[in-house]
N, C-alpha and C positions, 0 to 999 in steps of 0.2 A: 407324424406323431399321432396317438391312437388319444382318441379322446377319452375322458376319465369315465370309468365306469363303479358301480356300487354291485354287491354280491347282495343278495336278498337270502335274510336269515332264515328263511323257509323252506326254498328248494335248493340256493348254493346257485342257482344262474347270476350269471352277469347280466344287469341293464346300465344303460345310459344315466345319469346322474338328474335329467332332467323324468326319465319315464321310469323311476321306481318307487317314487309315489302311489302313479295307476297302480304298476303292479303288483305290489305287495299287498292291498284291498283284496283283488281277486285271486291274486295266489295263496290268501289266508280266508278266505271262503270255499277254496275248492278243496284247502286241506281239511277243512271241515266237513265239508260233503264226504270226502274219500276215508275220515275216520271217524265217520259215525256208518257206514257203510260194513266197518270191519267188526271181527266179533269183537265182544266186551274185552274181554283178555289180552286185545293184542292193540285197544284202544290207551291212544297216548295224551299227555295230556296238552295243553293248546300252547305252542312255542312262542316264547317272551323278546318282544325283540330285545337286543343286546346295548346298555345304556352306554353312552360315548361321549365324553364331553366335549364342549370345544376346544381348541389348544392356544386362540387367539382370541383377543379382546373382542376383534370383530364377530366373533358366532362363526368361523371356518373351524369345519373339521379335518382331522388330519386322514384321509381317505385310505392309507393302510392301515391305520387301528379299527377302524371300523367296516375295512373290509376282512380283519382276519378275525373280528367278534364275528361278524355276522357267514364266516365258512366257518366256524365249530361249531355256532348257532344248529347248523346247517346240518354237518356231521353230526351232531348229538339227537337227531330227531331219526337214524338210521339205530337198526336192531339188525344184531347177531344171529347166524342161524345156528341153532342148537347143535345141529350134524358136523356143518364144515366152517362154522364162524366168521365166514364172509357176513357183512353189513349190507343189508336191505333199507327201502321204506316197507312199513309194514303193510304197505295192501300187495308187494312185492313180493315179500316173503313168504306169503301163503303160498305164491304159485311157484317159487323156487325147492320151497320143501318137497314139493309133490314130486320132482324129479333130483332131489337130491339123495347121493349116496352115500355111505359112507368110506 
């Protein structure tokens, strides 16, 4: 059996339940370096983690509801390209456009 894991509202990776505490600090500091980096225009605004209540008295979360908030968390932080409407991130999209055709 595959031990439980959590999707992180940021990038949409999968961690371990006990290591996505760590990561989510750092993978919400590097989204921030990576989109203050990009132009004004194609700057997003800073991604809210997704609220989840518990489903039991004891404080357990039910770990599919809050791993399918946190993959559209995910997916909602990806932009369309104007020419062929595949979904980027957008420090991605810059360098997709450059060789996208119509």
């Amino acid at each position: 059996r595959r031990p439980p894991t959590v999707i992180c509202y940021i990038c949409g990776h999968e961690y371990g339940t006990k290591s996505i505490s760590i990561h989510e600090p750092q993978c919400l500091k590097k989204w921030h370096q990576e989109n203050d980096m990009l132009p004004k225009f194609s700057r997003r605004p800073e991604p809210k983690k997704p609220e989840v209540s518990p489903i039991q008295a004891k404080g357990f979360y039910d770990l599919g509801s809050l791993n399918e908030a946190a993959w559209i968390s995910a997916q909602n932080q990806l932009v369309a390209c104007d020419i062929c409407g595949r979904t980027f991130h957008p420090d991605r999209l810059i360098v997709h456009q450059q060789s996208c055709k119509p």
